[in-house]
N, C-alpha and C positions, 0 to 999 in steps of 0.2 A: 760456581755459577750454573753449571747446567743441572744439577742437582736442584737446584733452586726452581727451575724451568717447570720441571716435569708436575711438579702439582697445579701450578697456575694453569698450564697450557690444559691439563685434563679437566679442574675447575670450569676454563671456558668453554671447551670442549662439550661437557655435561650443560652450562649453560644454553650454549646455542642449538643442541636438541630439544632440550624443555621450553625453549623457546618457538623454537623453526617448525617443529612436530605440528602442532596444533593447525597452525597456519599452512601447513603446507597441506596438512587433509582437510583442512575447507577450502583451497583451493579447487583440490582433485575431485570432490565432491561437485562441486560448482559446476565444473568443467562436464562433469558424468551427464548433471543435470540440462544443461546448454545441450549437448551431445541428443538426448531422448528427446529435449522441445524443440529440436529443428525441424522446419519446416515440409513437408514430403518432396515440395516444388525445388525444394534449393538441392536435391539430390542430381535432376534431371539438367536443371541451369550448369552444374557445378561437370556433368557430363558433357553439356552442349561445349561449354570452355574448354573440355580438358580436349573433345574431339577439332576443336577449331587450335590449338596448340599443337595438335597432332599434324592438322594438314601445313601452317606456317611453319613446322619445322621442315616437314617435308618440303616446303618450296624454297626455305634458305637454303638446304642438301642439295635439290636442284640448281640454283642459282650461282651455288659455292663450284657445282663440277663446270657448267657455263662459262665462270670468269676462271679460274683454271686453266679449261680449255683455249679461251683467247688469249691466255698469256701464253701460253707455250708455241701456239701460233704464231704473236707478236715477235717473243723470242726466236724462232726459226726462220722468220722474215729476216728478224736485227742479222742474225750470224749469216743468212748468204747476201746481205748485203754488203757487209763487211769483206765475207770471201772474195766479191765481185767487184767492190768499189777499192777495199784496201782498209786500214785499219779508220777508225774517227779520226777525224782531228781537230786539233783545240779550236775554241771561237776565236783565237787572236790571228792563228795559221789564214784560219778562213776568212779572215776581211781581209789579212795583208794580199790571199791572192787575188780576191774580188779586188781590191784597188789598183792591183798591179793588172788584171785584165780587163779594168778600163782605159788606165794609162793605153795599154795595148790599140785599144778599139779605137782611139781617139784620134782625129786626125794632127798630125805635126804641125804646126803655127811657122816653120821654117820657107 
């Protein structure tokens, strides 16, 4: 069987050069040609973009150290709250004691 292989696969092998070749250098041609008729204007357009890409990158970099910076903030805020107050506690913790310190505040019906 592989014996078998090796003439077909070189066959189409030799096929899809005699094929692809031609086409692919009137492609590359084409392209050369597009390339020399471009316009003078689209050099300077294609600069004006590339310099306005240059400064929105620059302001994402900016923008990225920014929100960074207020997380770490936020963070340092979260951990001496923790330190001060004591660990979170669940939402179930925290309405049983909210309920238990109205009971508290309420006057006795006694």
């Amino acid at each position: 069987m592989p014996g078998e292989l090796i003439p077909i696969v070189m066959f189409m092998s030799i096929a899809a050069i005699a094929i692809f070749r031609p086409l692919t250098t009137r492609i590359g041609k084409r392209m050369e040609r597009a390339q020399i008729a471009r316009k003078p204007g689209e050099d300077a357009q294609i600069n004006r973009i590339m310099h306005l890409m240059e400064r929105l990158v620059d302001r994402m970099d900016r923008l990225e150290d920014r929100v960074d910076f207020t997380e770490r903030i936020l963070e340092r805020q979260r951990v001496q709250a923790q330190l001060t107050d004591g660990p979170p506690r669940s939402e179930p913790e925290r309405q049983r004691d909210e309920s238990c310190s109205r009971r508290d505040d309420e006057p006795s019906s006694f």
